[in-house]
C-alpha positions, -999 to +999 in steps of 0.1 A: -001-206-509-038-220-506-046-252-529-073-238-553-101-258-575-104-236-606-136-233-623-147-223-653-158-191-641-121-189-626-108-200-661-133-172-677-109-146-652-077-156-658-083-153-696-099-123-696-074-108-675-042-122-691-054-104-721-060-071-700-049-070-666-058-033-663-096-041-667-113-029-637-135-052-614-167-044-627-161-048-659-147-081-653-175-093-636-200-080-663-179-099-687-183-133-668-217-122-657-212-121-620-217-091-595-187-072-586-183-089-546-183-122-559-157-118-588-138-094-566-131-124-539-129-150-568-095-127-584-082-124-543-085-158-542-061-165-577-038-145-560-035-155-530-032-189-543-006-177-566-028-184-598-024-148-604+012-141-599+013-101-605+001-080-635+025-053-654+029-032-683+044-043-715+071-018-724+088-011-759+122-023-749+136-004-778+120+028-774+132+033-740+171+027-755+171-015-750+179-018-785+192-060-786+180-090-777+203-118-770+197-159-757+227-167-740+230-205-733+255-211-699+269-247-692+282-249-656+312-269-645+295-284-614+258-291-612+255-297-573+225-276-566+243-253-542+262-247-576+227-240-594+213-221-570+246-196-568+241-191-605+207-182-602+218-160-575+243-145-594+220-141-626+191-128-600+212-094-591+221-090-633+189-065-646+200-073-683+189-110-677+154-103-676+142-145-674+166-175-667+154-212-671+174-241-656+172-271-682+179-308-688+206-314-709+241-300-724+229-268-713+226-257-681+209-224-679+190-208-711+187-163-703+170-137-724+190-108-720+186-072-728+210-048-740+214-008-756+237-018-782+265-046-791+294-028-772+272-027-739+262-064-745+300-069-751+307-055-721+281-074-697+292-107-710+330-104-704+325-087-670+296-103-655+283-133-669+311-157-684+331-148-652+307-155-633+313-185-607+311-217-625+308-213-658+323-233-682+310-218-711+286-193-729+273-194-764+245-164-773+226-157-805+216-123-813+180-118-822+169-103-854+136-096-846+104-110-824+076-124-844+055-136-817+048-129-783+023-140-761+029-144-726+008-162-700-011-194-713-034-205-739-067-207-728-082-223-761-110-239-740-128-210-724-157-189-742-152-155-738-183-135-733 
């Protein structure tokens, strides 16, 4: 990846697109008040420098039958990074863990999971995560509901045309 000065045109894009990464080109650059070439090579560049790491659709997990959210929180008996890096492995070929953080402390590995129902979740966490190589131990809590989500970064600083 290319080492990138951001600007606060750059900072202008990023915002704007976080908040709608469908937008097309030119309407980008008329928001920032560029032409279309110049903000077109501005965005490649945030990409290529991997400022821009991708852009997807958010999807209503429980419309399309993911009905549960759970945090699972995984201590490990053996820290030796080939020991972390299996488990992240592991957790990377596992489609119910949709993100997985390493952290400092008594835990090892905080994972957001998704799952239909209690019996599937059930089912996932006897037969593929708490035998999973290394574990010690897994504690979860259930979600009751999501009052916030906001993914990317703030961008308090930057006027949005």
């Amino acid at each position: 990846m290319a080492q990138l000065s951001i600007d606060d045109l750059d900072r202008q894009i990023l915002a704007l697109l976080q908040g709608d990464g469908r937008m097309t080109n030119v309407e980008l650059a008329s928001r920032i008040g560029l032409t279309a070439p110049p903000c077109l090579r501005r965005v490649r560049s945030l990409e290529d420098a991997g400022v821009i790491q991708g852009y997807n659709a958010r999807l209503d997990q429980a419309a399309l039958g993911y009905g549960i959210t759970i945090f699972a929180m995984v201590s490990l008996r053996s820290q030796a990074e080939a020991d972390l890096q299996a488990f992240e492995n592991h957790v990377a070929d596992l489609p119910e863990v949709r993100e997985c953080y390493m952290l400092n402390g008594e835990i090892d590995f905080l994972l957001k999971i998704v799952a239909r129902d209690l019996q599937s979740f059930q089912n996932f966490l006897t037969s593929k995560l708490t035998p999973a190589p290394n574990v010690i131990s897994v504690k979860t809590s259930l979600t009751i509901r999501r009052s916030k989500y906001e993914p990317g970064v703030p961008f308090e600083d930057v006027d949005l045309p």
